[in-house]
N, C-alpha and C positions, 0 to 999 in steps of 0.2 A: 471337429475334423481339421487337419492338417494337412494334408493334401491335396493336390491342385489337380483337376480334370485333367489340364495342358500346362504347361510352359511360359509361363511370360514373362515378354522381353522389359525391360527398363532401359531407357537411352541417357546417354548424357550424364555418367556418373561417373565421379573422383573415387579413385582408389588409395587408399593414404593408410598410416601407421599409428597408434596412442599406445605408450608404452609395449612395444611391440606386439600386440594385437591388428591385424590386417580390420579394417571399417570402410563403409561404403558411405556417402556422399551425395546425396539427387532428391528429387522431387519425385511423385508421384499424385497422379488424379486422384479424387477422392476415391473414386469408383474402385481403380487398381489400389490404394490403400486399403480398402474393406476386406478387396480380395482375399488380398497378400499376407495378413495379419491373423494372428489368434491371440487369445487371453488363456491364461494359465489361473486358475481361479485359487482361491487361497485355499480351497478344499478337495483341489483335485485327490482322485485316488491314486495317484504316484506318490503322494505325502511333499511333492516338491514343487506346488502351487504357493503364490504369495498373490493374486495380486485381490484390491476390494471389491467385494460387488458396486456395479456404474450408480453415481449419484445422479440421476436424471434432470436433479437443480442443475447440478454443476454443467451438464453439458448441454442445456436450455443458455445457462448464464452464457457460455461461450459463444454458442450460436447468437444471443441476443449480441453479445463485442462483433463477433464478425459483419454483423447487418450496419456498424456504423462506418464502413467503408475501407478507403484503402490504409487508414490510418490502422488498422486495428492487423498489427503484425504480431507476429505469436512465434514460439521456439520450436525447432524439429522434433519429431517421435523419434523415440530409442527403442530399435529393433535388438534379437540377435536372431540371423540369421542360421543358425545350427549347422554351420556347414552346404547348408541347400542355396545358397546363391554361389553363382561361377561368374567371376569377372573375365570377361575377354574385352581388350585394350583396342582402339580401332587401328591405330599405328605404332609399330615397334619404337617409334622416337617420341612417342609419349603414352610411355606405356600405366601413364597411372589413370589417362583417361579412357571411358569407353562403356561396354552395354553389361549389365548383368543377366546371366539366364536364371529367371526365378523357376526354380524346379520341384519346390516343398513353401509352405506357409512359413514366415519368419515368428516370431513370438515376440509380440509387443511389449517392451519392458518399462513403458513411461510413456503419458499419451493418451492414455483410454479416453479421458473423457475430453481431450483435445479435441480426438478423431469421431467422438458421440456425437459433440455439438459440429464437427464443419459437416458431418454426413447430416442433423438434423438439418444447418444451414440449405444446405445442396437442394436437399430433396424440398423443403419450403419456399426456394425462389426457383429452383428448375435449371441448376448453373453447377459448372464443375469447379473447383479450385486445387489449386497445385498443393499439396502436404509434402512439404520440408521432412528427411529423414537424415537418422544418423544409426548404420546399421553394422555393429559386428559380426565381421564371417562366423566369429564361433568363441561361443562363450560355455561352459559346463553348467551344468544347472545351479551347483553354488556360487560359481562365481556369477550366475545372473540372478541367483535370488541376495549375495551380500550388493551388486551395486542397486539394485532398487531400493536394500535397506538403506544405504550411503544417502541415496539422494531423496530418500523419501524422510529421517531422519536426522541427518546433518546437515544438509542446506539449509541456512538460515534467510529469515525474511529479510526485506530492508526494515523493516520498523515504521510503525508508524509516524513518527517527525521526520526522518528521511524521502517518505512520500510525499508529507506535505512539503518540501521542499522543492522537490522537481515537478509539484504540482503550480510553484508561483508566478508562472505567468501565466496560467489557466484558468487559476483559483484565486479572487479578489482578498478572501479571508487568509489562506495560506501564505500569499505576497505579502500583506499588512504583518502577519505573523512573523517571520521572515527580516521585515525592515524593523521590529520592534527589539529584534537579535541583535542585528550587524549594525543598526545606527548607534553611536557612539551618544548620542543626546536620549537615549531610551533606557528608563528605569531598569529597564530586564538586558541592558547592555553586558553585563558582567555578571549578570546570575542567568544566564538562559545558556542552553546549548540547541545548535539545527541539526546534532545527527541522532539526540536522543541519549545518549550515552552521560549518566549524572556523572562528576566528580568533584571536587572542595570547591564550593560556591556555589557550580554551575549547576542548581537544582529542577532548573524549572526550564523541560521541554518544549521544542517548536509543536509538538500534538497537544501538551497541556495549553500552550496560548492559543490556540487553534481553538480549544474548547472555550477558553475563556472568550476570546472575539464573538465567535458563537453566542454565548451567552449575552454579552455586552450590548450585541446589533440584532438579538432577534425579534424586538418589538418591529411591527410591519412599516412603521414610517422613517427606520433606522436601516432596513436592509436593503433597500436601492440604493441607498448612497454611494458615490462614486468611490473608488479604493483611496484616494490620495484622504479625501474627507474623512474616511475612516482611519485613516493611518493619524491624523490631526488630532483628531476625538482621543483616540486611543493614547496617546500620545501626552496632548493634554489634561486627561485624566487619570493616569497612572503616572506622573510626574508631580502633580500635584496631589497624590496621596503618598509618593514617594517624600515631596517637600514635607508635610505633617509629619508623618512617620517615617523622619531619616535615621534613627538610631534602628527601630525596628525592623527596617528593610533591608537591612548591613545584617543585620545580626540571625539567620535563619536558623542558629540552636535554642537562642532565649528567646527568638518570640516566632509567631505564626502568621503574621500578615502576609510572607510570601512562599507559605503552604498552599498546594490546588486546591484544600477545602475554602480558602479563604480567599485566594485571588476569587474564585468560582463568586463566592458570596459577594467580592467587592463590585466583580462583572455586574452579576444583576441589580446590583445597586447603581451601579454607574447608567444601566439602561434607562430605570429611573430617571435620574438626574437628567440622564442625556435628552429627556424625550418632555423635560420639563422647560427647555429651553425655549423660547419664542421662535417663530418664522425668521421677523425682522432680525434677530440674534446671529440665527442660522444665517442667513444671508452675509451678515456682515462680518459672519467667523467672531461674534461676541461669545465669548466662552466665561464669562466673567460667574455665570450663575452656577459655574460646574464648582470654582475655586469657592463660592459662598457656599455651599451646599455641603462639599468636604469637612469643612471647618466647623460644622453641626458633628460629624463625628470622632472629634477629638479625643472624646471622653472612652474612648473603645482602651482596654484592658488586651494588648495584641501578646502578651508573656505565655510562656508556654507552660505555667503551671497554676494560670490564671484559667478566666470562668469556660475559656474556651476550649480548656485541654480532651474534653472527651469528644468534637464536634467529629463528626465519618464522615465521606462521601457526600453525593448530590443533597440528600436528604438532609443533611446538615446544613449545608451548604445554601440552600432554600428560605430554612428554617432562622438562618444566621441573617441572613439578607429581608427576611420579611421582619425581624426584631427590629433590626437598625433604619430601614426603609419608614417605619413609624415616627423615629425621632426627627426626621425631616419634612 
């Protein structure tokens, strides 16, 4: 249903222009959002439904973001109002501000499972919250089924190294990931990129280091370590596999040491290594048994049409790591 019993008012709304389209601007209760809104189902019998049936994860997940407080900000629903909202302005000398009369249900065009999870939120702690909107007076049904297409289809993600990057001061692995980029004394200084994007050199993502720290620090006596220690570790061990293997770490066509199946391999080998070290060691930042331990694997064949060339994924990766992890 579409249709509203009565009348309701909205206060406090910007009246503004987007490529000459009249749109409104304001807030709404949750309560008056539920109201206000309909879905147009992808199987309506008008034939001019698009939108998916509600993922119940999805708006669990949201509810679950909203319960972590006021940090947990989110982007406005996109209405179009069909003609059924009347803006009147409260003063002729500012006539873009002022109250809308909602007269007809608007059609929710982005949002659904936004508005699933604040209504699931609401009703589980017994609290209202303001919902941010962004509503066109008046859209045609194709022009409000191609922008759902637009933003459901051509908006693209940030990417995942991207995130781990404005994750670095939150994220101890992501930060260490991050400094092993941009410091100039870091093996991965000239062959890594932080926005994800390969080009000539720059093969190896801030998400692929991210997996390999991951790997490196996940024995349990490895991953409380304070970040600066881990950036050391890390630091000191992939510079000294860099030292061994400096022709092959330059060269990413003719061999494969700093392929993700192989860094992955060398990670959990360095966990190894790392977790071989003594107490007394640790303490004293003695790293001397990481450079002894390297040096046992000299004899590795890193060419790319060598014994390694057919190695996939984790499962190689494992595979490659439990071979070499033997000769030490």
């Amino acid at each position: 249903m579409t249709s509203l019993s009565q009348h309701h008012v909205v206060e406090n709304v910007l009246q503004h222009k987007m490529r000459g389209k009249i749109i409104y601007l304001g807030n709404l209760s949750t309560s008056a959002a539920l109201k206000l809104t309909y879905v147009k189902p992808y199987d309506h019998p008008s034939g001019k439904g698009y939108q998916r049936p509600v993922d119940s994860k999805r708006c669990n997940d949201f509810a679950l973001y909203l319960s972590k407080g006021d940090n947990s900000l989110f982007t406005p629903i996109l209405l179009n109002a069909e003609s059924h909202w009347e803006f009147v302005s409260y003063d002729k000398n500012r006539s873009s501000f002022g109250r809308l009369i909602c007269k007809d249900k608007a059609s929710l065009m982005d949002g659904q499972h936004r508005l699933g999870g604040i209504q699931r939120y609401t009703k589980d702690t017994n609290s209202e919250i303001h919902v941010p909107f962004l509503a066109f007076h008046y859209l045609d049904e194709d022009e409000e089924i191609n922008l759902f297409d637009i933003i459901n289809t051509k908006a693209k993600g940030i990417g995942a190294s991207l995130s781990k990057y404005l994750k670095r001061n939150s994220d101890d692995i992501s930060w260490v990931a991050t400094q092993l980029i941009i410091r100039g004394e870091s093996p991965f200084h000239f062959i890594g990129t932080l926005t994800g994007k390969r080009n000539s050199g720059r093969h190896v993502t801030l998400q692929n280091l991210y997996k390999v720290l991951e790997l490196l620090f996940k024995p349990e006596q490895l991953k409380g370590l304070p970040k600066e220690e881990k950036l050391l570790l890390s630091l000191t061990y992939f510079n000294t596999i860099k030292e061994q293997f400096n022709v092959e770490w330059l060269d990413y066509k003719e061999f494969r040491i700093t392929h993700i199946v192989c860094l992955n391999a060398l990670a959990i080998i360095g966990a190894e290594i790392i977790t071989r070290i003594s107490d007394s060691e640790f303490k004293q930042k003695n790293y001397q048994r990481i450079s002894k331990d390297v040096k046992k694997l000299k004899f590795i064949d890193w060419s790319y049409e060598g014994a390694l060339k057919f190695i996939k994924g984790m499962s190689g990766s494992r595979a490659l790591a439990a071979d070499l992890i033997s000769s030490l």
